[in-house]
C-alpha positions in Angstrom: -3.5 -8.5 -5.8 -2.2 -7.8 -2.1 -3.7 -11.3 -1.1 -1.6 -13.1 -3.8 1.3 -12.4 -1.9 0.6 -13.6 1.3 1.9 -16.6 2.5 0.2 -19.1 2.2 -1.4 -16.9 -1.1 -5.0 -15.9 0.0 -6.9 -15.8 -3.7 -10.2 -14.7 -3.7 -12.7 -14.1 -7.0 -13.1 -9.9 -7.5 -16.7 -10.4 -7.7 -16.6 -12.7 -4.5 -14.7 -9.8 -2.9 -17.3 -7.3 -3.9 -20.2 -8.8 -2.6 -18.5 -9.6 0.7 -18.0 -5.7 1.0 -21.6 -4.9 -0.1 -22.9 -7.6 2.4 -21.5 -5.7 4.9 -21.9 -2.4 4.2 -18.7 -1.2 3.0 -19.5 -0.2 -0.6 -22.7 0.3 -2.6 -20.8 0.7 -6.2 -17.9 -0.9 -5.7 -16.1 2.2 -3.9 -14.1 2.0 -0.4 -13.6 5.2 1.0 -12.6 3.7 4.6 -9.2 2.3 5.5 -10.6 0.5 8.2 -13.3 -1.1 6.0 -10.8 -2.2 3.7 -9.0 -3.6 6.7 -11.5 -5.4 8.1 -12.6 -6.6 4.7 -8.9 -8.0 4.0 -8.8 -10.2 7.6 -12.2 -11.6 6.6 -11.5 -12.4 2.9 -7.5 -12.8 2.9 -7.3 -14.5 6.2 -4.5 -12.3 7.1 -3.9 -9.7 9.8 -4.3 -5.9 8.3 -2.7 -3.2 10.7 -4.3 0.1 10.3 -1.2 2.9 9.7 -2.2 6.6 10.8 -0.4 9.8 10.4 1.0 9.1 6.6 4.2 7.3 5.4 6.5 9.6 6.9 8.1 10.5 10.0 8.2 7.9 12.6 5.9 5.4 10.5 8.4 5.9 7.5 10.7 2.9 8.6 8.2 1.1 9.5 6.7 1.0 6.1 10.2 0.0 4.7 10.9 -2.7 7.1 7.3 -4.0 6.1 8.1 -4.2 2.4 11.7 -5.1 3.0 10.5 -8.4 5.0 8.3 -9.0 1.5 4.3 -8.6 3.1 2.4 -6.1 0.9 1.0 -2.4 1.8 -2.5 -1.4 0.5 -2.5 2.5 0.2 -5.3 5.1 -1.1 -4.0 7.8 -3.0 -5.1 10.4 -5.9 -4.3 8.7 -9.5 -2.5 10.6 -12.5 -4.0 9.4 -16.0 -0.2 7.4 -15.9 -1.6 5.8 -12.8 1.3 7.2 -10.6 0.4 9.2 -7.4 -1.0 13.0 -8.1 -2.1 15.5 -5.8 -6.0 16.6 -6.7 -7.3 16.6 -2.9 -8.6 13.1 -3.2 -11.1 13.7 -6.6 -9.1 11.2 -8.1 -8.7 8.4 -5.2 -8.0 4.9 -6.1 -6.2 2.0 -4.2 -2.8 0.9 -4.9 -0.5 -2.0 -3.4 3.1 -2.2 -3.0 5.1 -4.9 -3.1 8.6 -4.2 -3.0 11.0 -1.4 -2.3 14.3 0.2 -4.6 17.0 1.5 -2.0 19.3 3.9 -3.3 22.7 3.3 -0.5 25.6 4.5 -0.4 27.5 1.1 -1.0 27.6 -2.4 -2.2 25.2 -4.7 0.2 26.4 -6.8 2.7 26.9 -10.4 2.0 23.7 -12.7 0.8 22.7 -10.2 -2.0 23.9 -11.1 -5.9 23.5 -7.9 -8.8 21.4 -8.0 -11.2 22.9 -10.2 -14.3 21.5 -7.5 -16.5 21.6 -4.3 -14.4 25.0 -3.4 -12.9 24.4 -1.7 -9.7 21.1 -3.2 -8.7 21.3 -6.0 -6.5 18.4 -8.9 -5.2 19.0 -10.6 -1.7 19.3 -14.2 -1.9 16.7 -16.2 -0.5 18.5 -18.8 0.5 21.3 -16.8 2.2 20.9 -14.9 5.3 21.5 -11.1 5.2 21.1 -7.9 6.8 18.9 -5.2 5.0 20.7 -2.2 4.0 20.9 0.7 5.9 17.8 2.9 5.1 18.1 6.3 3.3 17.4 9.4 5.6 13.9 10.9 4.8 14.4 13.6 2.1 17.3 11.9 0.6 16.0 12.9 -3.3 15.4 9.9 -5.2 16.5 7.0 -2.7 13.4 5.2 -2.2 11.1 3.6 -4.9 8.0 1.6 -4.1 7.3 -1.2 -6.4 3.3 -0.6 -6.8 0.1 -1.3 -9.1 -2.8 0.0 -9.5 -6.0 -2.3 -10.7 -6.6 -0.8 -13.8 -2.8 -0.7 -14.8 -1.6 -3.0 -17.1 2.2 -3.1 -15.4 4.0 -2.4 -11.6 5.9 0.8 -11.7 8.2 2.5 -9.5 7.0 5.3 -7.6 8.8 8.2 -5.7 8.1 7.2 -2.0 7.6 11.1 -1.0 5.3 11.3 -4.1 3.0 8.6 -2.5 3.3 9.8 0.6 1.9 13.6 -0.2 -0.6 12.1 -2.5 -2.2 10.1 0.8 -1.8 13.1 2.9 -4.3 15.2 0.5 -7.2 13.0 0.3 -9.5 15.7 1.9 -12.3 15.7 -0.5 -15.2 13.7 -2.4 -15.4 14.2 -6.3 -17.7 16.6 -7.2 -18.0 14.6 -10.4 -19.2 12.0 -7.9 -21.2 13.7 -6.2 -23.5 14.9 -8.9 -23.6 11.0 -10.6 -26.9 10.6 -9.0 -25.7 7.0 -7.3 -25.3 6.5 -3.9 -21.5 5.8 -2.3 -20.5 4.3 1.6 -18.9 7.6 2.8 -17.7 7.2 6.2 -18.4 9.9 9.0 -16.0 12.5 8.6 -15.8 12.0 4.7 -13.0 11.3 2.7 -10.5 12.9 5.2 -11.9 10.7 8.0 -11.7 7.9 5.8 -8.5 7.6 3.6 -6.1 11.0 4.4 -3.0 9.5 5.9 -4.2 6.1 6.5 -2.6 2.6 4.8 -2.7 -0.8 5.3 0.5 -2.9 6.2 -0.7 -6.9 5.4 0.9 -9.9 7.0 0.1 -13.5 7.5 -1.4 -14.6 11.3 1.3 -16.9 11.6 3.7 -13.9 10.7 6.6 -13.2 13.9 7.0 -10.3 15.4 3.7 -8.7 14.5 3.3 -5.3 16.3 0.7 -5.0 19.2 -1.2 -2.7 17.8 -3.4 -4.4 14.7 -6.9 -3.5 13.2 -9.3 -5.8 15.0 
């Protein structure tokens, strides 16, 4: 899904993807429970650059998640699935993948020039692509309800709009390997250090190689 939103579009068959990941040791069952595997697998496959994220969506990393999605490049996260498919918190038992590919601001005004409202939704408005503008102001961090990702989850049917501080405490608990799991009797790629080591406060920003002004700092 993330790679279908590249630029150029990176499209690669699932079962293609797959047995990439269990040529190289990422997955036995079709499971990734390592960010930097999933990283790694994304520059091989996508033909993109995948920048590992540490320490969680918040704090300092917060805007840069925003200006990520705001510039339009996708964000692969891990985080525990409700039966809905929005983010819960059940210390990683129920850890999927999800990507985002957009962001809702709630600001305090109407944009700057080179955005146009929605023809159906007063109050929401799209930038133009063909006019320049200036992003929005972001909302301060605990602003209730003022940032909405735009994310999927495999198995959904439908994008939805998640809370972003929902997301971002439901990738801050993945601590733990499903019991469930665990007594299947199959055999899963579980990194050293576990789940935690793996997938706790860890994402993946995508971009293009031939993106501008890609930070120093990438997954090699």
């Amino acid at each position: 899904m993330a790679g279908t939103l590249l630029v150029p579009p990176s499209g690669i068959p699932l079962e293609r993807l797959v047995q990439m990941a269990m040529e190289r040791g990422y997955t036995v069952q079709g499971e990734m429970f390592s960010v930097a595997d999933m990283g790694r697998l994304a520059e091989e496959a996508l033909g993109c650059r995948a920048e590992l994220l540490h320490g969680g969506l918040g704090g300092p990393n917060r805007e840069h998640v925003l200006q990520h999605l705001v510039t339009g490049h996708p964000l692969l996260i891990p985080y525990d699935e409700d039966f809905n498919h929005e983010p819960c918190q059940r210390k990683g038992h129920k850890a999927h993948w999800a990507v985002s590919t957009g962001v809702l601001l709630g600001v305090q005004g109407v944009p700057t020039p080179g955005y146009a409202e929605d023809p159906e939704l007063p109050g929401l408005f799209h930038p133009v692509p063909s006019i320049p503008h200036q992003p929005p102001s972001l909302p301060e961090e605990g602003s209730l309800g003022a940032v909405y990702l735009l994310s999927k989850q495999g198995k959904s049917w439908h994008y939805q709009l998640w809370d972003y501080d929902q997301l971002r405490d439901s990738n801050l608990q993945l601590t733990d390997f499903s019991p469930s799991r665990a007594a299947d009797g199959r055999a899963y790629v579980v990194p050293a250090g576990g789940v935690r080591a793996g997938l706790c406060g860890q994402a993946l920003l995508l971009r293009p190689y031939d993106s501008s002004h890609w930070p120093a700092a990438s997954l090699k």
